[in-house]
KOLVEX-941471 format. One record per residue (C-alpha): residue number from 1; y, x, z; chain. Coordinates in steps of 0.001 Angstrom, whole numbers. Each point is the difference from the previous one (the first is absolute). Example, Ala and Ser with C-alpha at 12.3 -4.5 7.8 and 13.67 -1.06 7.14 Angstrom:
BEGIN
@k:1 north:-4500 east:12300 up:7800 c:A;
@k:2 north:3440 east:1370 up:-660 c:A;
//
This chain:
BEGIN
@k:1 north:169432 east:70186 up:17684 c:A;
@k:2 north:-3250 east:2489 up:-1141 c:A;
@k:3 north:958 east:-1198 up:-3564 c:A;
@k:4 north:3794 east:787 up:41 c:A;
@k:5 north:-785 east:3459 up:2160 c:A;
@k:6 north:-2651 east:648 up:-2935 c:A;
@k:7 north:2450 east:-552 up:-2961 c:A;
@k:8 north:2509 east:2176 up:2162 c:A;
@k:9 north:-2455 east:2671 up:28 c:A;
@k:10 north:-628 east:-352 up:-3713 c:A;
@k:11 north:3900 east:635 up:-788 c:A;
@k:12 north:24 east:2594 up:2215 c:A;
@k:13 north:-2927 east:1739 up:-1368 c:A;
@k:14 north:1411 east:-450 up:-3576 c:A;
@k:15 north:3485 east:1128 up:476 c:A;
@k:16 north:-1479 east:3233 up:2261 c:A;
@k:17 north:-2168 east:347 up:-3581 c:A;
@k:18 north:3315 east:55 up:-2160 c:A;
@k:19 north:1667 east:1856 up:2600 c:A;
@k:20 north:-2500 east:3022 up:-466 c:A;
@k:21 north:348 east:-358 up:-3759 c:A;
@k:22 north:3183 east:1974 up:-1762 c:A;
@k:23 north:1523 east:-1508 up:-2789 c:A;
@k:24 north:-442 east:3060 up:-2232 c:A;
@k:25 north:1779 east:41 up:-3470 c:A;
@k:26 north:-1552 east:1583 up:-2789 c:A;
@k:27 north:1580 east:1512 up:-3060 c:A;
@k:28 north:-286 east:-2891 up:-2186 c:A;
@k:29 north:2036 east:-2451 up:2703 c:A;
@k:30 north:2063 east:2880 up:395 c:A;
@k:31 north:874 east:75 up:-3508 c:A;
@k:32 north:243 east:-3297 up:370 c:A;
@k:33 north:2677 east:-231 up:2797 c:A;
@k:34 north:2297 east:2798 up:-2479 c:A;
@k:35 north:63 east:-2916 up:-2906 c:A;
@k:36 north:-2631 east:2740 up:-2300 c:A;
@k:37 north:3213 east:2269 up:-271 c:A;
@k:38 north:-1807 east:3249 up:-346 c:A;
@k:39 north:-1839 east:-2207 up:-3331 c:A;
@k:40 north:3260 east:-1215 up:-1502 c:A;
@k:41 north:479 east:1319 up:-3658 c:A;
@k:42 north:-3397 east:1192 up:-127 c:A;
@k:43 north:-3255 east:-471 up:-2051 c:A;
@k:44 north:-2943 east:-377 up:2654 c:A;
@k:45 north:-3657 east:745 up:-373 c:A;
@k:46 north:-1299 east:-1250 up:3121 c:A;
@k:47 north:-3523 east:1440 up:1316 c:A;
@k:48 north:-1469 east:-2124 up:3022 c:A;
@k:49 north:-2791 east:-2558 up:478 c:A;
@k:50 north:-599 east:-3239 up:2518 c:A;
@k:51 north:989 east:2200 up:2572 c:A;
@k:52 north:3574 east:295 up:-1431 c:A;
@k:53 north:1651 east:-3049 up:1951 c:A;
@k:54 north:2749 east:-1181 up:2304 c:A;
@k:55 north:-801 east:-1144 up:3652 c:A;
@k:56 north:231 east:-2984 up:-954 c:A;
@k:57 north:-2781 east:560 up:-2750 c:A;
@k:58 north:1959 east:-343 up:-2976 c:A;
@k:59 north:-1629 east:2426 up:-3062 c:A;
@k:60 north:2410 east:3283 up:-616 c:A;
@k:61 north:-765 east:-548 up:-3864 c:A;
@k:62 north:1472 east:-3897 up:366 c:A;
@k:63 north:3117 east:1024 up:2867 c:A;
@k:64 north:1157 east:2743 up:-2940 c:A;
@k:65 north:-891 east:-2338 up:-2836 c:A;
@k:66 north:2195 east:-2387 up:1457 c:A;
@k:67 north:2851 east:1810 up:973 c:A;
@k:68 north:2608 east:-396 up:-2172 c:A;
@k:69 north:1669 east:3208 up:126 c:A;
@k:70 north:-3626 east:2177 up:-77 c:A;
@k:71 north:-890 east:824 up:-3658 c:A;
@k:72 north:-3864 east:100 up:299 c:A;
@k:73 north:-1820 east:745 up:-3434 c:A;
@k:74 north:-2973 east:1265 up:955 c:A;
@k:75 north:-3488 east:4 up:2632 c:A;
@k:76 north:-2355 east:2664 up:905 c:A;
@k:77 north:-2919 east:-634 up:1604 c:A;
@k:78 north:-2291 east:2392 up:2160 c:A;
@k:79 north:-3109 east:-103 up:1031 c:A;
@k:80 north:-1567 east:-3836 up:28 c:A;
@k:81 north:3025 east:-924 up:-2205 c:A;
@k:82 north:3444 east:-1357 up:674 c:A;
@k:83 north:-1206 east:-3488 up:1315 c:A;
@k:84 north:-3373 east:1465 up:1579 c:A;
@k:85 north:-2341 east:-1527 up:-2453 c:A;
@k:86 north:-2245 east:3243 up:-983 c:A;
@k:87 north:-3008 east:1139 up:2110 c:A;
@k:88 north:378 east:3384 up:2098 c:A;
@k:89 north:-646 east:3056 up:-2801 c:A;
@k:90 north:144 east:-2216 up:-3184 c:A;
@k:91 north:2508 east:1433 up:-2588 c:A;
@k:92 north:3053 east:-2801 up:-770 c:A;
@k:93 north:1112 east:-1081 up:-3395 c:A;
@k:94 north:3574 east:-170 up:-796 c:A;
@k:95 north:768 east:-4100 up:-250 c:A;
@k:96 north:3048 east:-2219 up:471 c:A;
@k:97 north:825 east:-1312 up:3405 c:A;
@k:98 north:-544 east:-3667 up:182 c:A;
@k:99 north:2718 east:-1113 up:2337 c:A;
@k:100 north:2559 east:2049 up:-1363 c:A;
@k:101 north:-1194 east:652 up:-3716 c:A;
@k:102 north:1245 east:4021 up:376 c:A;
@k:103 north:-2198 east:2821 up:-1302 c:A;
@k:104 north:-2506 east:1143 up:2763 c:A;
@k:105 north:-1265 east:3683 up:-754 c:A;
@k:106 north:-2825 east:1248 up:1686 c:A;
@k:107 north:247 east:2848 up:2004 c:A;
@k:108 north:-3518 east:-58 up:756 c:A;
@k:109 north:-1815 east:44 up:-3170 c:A;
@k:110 north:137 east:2198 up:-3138 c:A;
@k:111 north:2434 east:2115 up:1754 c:A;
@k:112 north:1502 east:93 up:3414 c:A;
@k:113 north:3337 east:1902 up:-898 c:A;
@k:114 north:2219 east:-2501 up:-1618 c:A;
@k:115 north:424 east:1314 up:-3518 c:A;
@k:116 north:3228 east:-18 up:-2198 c:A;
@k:117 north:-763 east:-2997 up:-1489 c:A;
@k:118 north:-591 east:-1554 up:3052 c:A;
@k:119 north:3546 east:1074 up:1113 c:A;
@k:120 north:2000 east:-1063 up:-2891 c:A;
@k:121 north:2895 east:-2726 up:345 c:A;
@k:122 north:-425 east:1004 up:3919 c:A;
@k:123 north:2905 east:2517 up:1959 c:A;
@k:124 north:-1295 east:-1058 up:3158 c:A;
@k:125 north:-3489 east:-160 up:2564 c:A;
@k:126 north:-319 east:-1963 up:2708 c:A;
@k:127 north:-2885 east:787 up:2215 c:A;
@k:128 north:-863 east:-2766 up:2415 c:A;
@k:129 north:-3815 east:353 up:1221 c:A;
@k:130 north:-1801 east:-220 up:3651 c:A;
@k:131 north:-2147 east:3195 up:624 c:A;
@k:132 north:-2418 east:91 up:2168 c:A;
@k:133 north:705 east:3359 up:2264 c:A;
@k:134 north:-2927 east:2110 up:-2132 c:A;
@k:135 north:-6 east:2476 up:-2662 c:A;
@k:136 north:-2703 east:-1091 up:-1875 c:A;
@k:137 north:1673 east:-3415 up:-467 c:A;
@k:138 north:1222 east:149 up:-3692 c:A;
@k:139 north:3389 east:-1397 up:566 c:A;
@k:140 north:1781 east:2911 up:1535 c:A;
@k:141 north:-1620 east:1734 up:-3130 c:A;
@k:142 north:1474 east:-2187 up:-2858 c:A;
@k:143 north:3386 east:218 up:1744 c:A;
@k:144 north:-554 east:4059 up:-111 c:A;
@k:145 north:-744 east:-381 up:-4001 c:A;
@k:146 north:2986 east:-2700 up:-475 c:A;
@k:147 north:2478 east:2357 up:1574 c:A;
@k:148 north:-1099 east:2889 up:-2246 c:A;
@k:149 north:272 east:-1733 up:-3132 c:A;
@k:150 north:3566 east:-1206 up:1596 c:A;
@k:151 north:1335 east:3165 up:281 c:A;
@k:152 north:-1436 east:918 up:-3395 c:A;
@k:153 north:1418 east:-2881 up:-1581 c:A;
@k:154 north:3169 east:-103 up:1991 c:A;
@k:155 north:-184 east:-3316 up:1464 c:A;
@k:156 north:829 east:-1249 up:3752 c:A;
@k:157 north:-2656 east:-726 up:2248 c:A;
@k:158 north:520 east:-2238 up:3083 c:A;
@k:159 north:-2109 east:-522 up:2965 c:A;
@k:160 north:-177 east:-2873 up:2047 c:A;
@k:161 north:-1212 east:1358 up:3377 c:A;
@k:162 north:-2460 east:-2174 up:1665 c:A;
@k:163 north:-1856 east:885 up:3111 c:A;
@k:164 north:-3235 east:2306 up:563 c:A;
@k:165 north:-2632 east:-2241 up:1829 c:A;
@k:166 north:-1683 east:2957 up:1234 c:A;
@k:167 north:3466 east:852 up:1848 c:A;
@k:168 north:2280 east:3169 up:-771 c:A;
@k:169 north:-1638 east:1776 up:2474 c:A;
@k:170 north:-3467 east:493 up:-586 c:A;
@k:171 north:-512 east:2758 up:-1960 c:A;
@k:172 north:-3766 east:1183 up:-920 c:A;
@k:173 north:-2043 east:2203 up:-2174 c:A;
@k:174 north:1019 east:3517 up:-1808 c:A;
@k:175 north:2146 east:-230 up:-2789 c:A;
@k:176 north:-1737 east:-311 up:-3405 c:A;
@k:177 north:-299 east:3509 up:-2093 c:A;
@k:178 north:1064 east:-870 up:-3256 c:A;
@k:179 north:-2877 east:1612 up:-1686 c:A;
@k:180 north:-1696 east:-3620 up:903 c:A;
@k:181 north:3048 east:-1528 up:-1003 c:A;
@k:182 north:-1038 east:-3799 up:-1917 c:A;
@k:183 north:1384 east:-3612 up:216 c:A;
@k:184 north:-1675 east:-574 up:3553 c:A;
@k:185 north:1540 east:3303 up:1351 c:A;
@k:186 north:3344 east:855 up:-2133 c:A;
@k:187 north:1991 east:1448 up:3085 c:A;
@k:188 north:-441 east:2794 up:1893 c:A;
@k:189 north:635 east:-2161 up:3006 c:A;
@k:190 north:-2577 east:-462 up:3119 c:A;
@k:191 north:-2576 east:-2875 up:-345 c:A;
@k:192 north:1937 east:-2309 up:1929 c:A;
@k:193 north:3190 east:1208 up:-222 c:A;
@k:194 north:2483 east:-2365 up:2055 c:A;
@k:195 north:2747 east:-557 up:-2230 c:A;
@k:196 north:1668 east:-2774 up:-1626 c:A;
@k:197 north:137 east:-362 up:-4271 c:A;
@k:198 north:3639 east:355 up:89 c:A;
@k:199 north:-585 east:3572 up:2215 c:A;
@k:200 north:-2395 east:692 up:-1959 c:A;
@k:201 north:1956 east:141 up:-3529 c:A;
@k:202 north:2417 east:2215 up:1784 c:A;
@k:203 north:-2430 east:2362 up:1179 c:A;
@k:204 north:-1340 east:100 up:-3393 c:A;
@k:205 north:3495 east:737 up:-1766 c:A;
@k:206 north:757 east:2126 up:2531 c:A;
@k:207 north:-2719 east:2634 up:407 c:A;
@k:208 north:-56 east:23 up:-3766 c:A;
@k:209 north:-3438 east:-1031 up:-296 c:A;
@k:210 north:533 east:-1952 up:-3552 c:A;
@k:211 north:-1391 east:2233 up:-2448 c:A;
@k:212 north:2719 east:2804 up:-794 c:A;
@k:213 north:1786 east:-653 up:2928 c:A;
@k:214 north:2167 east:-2859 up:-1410 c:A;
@k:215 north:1033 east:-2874 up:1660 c:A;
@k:216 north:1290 east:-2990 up:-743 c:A;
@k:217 north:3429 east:-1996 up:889 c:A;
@k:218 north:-1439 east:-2179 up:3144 c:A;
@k:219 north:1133 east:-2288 up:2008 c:A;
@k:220 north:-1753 east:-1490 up:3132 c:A;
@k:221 north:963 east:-3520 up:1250 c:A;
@k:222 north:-938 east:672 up:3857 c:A;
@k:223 north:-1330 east:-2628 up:1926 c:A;
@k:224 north:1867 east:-1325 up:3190 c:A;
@k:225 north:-1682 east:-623 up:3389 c:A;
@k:226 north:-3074 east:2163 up:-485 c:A;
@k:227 north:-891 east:3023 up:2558 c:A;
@k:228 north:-2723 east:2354 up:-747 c:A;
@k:229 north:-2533 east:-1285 up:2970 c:A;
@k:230 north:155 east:-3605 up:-1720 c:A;
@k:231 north:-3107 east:-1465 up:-689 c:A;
@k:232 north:-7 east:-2429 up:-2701 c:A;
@k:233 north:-87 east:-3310 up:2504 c:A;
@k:234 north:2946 east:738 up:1571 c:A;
@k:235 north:2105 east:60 up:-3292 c:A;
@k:236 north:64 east:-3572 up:-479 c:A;
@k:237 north:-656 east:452 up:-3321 c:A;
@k:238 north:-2979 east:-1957 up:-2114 c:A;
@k:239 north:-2890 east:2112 up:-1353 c:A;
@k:240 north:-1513 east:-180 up:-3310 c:A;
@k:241 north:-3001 east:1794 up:-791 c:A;
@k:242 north:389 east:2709 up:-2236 c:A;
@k:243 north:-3363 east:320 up:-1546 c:A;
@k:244 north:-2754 east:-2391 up:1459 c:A;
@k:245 north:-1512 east:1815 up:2205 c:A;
@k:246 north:3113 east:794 up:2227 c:A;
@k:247 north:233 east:-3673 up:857 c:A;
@k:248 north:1993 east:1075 up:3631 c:A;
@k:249 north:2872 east:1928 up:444 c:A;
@k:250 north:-2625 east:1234 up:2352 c:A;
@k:251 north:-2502 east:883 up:-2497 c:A;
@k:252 north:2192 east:3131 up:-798 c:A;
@k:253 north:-1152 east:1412 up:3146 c:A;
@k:254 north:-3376 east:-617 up:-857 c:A;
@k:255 north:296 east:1326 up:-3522 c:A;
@k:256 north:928 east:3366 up:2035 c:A;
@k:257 north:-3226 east:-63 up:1797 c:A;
@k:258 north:-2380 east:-491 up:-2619 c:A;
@k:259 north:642 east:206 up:-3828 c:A;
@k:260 north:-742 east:3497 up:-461 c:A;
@k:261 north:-3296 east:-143 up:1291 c:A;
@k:262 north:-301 east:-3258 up:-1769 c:A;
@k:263 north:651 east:2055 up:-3358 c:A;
@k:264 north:-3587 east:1898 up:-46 c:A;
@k:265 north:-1511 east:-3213 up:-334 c:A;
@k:266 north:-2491 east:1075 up:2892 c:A;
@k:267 north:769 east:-2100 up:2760 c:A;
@k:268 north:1922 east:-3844 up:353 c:A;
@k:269 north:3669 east:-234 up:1024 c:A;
@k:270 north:-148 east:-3521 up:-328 c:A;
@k:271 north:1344 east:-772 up:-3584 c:A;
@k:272 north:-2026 east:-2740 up:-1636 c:A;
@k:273 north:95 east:-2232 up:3585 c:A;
@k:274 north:2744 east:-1475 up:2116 c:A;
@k:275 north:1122 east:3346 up:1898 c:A;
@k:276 north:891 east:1936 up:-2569 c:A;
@k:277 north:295 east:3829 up:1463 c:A;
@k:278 north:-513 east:-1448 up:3757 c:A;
@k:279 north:-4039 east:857 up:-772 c:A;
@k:280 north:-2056 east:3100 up:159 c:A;
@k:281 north:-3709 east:-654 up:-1132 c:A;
@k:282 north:-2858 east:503 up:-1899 c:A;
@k:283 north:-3660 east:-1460 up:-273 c:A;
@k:284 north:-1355 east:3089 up:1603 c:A;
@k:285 north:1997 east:550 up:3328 c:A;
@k:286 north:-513 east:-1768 up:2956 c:A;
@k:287 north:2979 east:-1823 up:1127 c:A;
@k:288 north:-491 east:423 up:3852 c:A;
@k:289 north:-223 east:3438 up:-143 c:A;
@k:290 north:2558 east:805 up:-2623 c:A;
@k:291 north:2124 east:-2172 up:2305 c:A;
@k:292 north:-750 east:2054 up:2837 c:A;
@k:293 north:604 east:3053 up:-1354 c:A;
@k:294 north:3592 east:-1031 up:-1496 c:A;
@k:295 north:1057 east:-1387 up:3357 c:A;
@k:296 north:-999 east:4129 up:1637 c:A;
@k:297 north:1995 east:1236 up:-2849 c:A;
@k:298 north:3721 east:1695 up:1336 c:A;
@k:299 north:1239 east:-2994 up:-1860 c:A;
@k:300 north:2562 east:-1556 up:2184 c:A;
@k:301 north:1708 east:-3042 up:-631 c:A;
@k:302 north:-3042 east:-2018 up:-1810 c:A;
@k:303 north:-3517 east:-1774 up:1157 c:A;
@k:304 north:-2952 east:-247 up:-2055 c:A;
@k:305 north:-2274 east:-3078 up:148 c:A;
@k:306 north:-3221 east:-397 up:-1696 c:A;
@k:307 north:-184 east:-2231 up:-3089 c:A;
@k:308 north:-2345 east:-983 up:-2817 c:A;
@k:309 north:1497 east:-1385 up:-3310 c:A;
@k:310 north:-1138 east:-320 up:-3571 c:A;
@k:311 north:2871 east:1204 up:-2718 c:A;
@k:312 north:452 east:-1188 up:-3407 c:A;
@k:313 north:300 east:2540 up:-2052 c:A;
@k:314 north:471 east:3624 up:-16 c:A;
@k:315 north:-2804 east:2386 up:913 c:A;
@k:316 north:-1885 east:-2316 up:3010 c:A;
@k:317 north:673 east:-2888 up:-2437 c:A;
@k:318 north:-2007 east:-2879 up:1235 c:A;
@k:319 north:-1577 east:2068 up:2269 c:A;
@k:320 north:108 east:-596 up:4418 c:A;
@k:321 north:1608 east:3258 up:1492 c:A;
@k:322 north:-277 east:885 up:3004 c:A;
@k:323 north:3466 east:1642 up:2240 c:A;
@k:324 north:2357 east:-998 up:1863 c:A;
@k:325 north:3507 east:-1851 up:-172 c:A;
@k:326 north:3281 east:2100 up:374 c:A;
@k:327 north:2541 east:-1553 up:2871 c:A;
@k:328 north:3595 east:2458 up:102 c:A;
@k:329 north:308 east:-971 up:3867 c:A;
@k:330 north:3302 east:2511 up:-167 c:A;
@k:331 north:1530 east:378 up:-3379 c:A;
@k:332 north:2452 east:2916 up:1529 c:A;
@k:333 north:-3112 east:1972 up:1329 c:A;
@k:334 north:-2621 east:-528 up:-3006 c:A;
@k:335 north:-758 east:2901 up:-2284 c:A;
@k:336 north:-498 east:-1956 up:-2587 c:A;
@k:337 north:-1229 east:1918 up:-2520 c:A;
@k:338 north:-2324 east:2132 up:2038 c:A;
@k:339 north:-2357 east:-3156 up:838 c:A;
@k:340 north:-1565 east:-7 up:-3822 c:A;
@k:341 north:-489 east:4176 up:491 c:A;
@k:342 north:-1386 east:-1121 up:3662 c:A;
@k:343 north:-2447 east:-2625 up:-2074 c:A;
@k:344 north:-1025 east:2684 up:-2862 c:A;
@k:345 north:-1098 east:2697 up:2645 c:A;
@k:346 north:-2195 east:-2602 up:2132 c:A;
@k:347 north:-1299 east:-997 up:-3566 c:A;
@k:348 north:-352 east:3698 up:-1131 c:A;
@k:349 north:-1616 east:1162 up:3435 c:A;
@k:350 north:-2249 east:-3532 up:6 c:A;
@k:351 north:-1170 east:-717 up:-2929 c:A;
@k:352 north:-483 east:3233 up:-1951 c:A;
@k:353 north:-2037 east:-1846 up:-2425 c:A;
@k:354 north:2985 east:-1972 up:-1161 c:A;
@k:355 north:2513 east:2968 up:-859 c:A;
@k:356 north:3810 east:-1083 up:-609 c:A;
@k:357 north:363 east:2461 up:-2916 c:A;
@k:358 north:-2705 east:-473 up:-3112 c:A;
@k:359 north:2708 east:786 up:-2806 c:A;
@k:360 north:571 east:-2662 up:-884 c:A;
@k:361 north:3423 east:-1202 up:1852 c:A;
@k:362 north:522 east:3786 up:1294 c:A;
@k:363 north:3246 east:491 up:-2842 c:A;
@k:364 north:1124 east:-3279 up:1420 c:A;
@k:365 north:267 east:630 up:3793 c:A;
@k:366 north:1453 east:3218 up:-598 c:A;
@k:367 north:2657 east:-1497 up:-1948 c:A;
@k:368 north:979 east:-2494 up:2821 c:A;
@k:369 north:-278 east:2774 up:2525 c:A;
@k:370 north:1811 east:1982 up:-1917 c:A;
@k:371 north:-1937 east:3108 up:873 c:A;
@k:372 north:-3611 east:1165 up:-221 c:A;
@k:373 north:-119 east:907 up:3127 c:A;
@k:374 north:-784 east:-2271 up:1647 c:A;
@k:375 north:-3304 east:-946 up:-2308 c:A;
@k:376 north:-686 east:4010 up:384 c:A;
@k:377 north:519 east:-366 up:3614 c:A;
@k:378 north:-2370 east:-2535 up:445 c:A;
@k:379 north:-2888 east:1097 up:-1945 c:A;
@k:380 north:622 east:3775 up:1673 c:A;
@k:381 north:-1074 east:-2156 up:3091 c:A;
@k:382 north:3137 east:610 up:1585 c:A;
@k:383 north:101 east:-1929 up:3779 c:A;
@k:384 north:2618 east:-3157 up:-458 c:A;
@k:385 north:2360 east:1599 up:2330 c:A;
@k:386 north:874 east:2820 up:-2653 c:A;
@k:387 north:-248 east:-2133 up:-2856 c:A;
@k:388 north:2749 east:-2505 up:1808 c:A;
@k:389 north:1974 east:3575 up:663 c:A;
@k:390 north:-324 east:183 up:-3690 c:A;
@k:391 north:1323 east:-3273 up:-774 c:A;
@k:392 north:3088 east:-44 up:2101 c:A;
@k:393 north:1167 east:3444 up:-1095 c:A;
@k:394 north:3395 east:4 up:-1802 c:A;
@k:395 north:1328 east:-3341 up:2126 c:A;
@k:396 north:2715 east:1941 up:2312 c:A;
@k:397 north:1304 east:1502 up:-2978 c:A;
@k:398 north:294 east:-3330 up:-1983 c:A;
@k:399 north:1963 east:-1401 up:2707 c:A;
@k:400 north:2724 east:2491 up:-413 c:A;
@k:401 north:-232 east:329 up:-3464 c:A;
@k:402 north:762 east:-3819 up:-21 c:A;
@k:403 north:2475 east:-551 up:2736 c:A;
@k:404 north:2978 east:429 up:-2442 c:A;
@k:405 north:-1172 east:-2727 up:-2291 c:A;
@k:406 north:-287 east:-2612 up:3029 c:A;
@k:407 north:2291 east:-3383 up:78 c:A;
@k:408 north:-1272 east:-1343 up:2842 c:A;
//
């Protein structure tokens, strides 16, 4: 009787765990379901990477490949390459795809902007990538360049929408200034910025920010059963990671909290050991006080614990550090991005000796900011609850600029 009340409560459990999961469709099963009929007659260039696939895990590049009324001449791969085999930052060759045999150009390597000869024999992009909710994620960024050289080149581009894993709603940071406009800022969108790729595209056509105000003939493949407060568990849907160190669908929320301090090379976010982003360290802090400190922080929603770890690589390589282990207790609540500005004033205000800004990665952090600001901010000794005001200015204003360009 305990054993068949046990497997009862087993079902139960798992069919409560589907129940709370939506069976969200993303562009490319979308596209799917419509027999490729926006793709009929057309030449496609298709730009995506491992994260292109259907729910049930079949590749975009082999579902278009396959279809027999889907033209596809042509790959282009992003950062860390069309089948994710190049390192984070390493330039990508142009090659031939081994599965399929089509041309893969790089869109990460001697140039980012797909050129004209890149483009010929094509009439049509397909875009079909998983961001990550950030600006500084260079995904959202090739897109940007792709559609410019569309509308310059008159060619289609198609989005397939897929979902934002740091929801629609959360919207954080002050839109970049384009005079620190580069590949890990090309928008002037907040940091996190709450939209979807396919919302995304549109706001970029629409508010004319390709360069002379062009934009291109676009066409976004919406997703169905997605809302804007989804987190990525309740979709249903598998997650592949788009770069190695976003291993979770999770990990994008984490990404949030600490890559731009992570960029100054000063203090551990984790890379280089199995938290990735979920860290904040360094072989001079003490790791019960840093912890205690981050939990009296007006940072609601997330817990601090101390921790000791020893990355890989990076600028503690092989080195113990000494902080404390991120836990987002309430993803709704968390201020994501504040916690690594949080971290660099208790650094700043603690350890004097080791100073966040030595020149070094300065050029860099402003770029991923996408302000100076907030480095002048900081080294005017400005108290953390101006510099946050600092941060967070513009974000009102981005949600109505934006609200037009929303699917969901």
């Amino acid at each position: 009787m305990r054993t068949m009340m046990s497997c009862a409560l087993t079902v139960a459990l798992m069919m409560t765990t589907v129940g709370c999961q939506q069976k969200v469709k993303t562009g490319i099963d979308v596209l799917a379901e419509r027999n490729f009929a926006p793709l009929v007659g057309k030449r496609v260039g298709l730009i995506t990477n491992p994260t292109g696939i259907t729910r049930d895990m079949r590749s975009t590049v082999d579902v278009l490949n396959a279809a027999d009324n889907v033209n596809l001449v042509a790959l282009y791969g992003p950062e860390h390459g069309v089948r994710g085999d190049q390192h984070a930052g390493d330039h990508v060759d142009d090659a031939s795809d081994p599965v399929t045999g089509l041309p893969v150009y790089s869109l990460y390597g001697k140039t980012r902007k797909p050129t004209p000869e890149m483009l010929a024999g094509i009439d049509m992009f397909v875009f079909d990538i998983q961001d990550i909710g950030s600006r500084s994620y260079t995904f959202i960024s090739t897109m940007a360049v792709a559609m410019e050289a569309a509308a310059e080149n008159n060619i289609e581009f198609v989005v397939l929408d897929r979902p934002n894993p740091c929801t629609g709603n959360r919207v954080e940071g002050r839109p970049l200034d384009l005079k620190y406009q580069s590949f890990v800022g090309h928008l002037p969108i907040p940091y996190v910025h709450g939209m979807t790729v396919g919302e995304l595209a549109q706001m970029i056509n629409g508010e004319g920010w390709l360069p002379g105000g062009k934009q291109c003939k676009l066409t976004v493949i919406p997703m169905k059963g997605w809302k804007r407060g989804m987190t990525f568990d309740k979709t249903g849907l598998p997650w592949v990671p788009p770069s190695p160190h976003v291993p979770r669908a999770d990990s994008s929320l984490f990404y949030a909290a600490t890559g731009i301090m992570g960029e100054l090379g000063v203090v551990s976010e984790g890379v280089g050991y199995p938290l990735p982003f979920e860290l904040i360290g360094a072989p001079f802090m003490d790791a019960e006080k840093f912890s205690a400190e981050m939990n009296n922080a007006d940072l609601p929603g997330v817990s601090f614990r101390p921790i000791h770890y020893k990355p890989y690589y990076g600028s503690a390589k092989e080195e113990i550090c000494h902080g404390a282990q991120i836990y987002i207790t309430d993803p709704a609540q968390a201020p994501l991005t504040d916690i690594q500005f949080c971290a660099m004033d208790y650094v700043r205000t603690h350890h004097p000796d080791h100073p966040l800004y030595t020149g070094k990665r300065d050029k860099m952090f402003d770029k991923v900011t996408g302000t100076n600001l907030m480095r002048e901010a900081f080294l005017a000794g400005k108290p953390i609850t101006e510099i946050r005001k600092i941060w967070h200015d513009g974000e009102t204003q981005f949600r109505k600029d934006r609200a037009k360009y929303l699917l969901y």
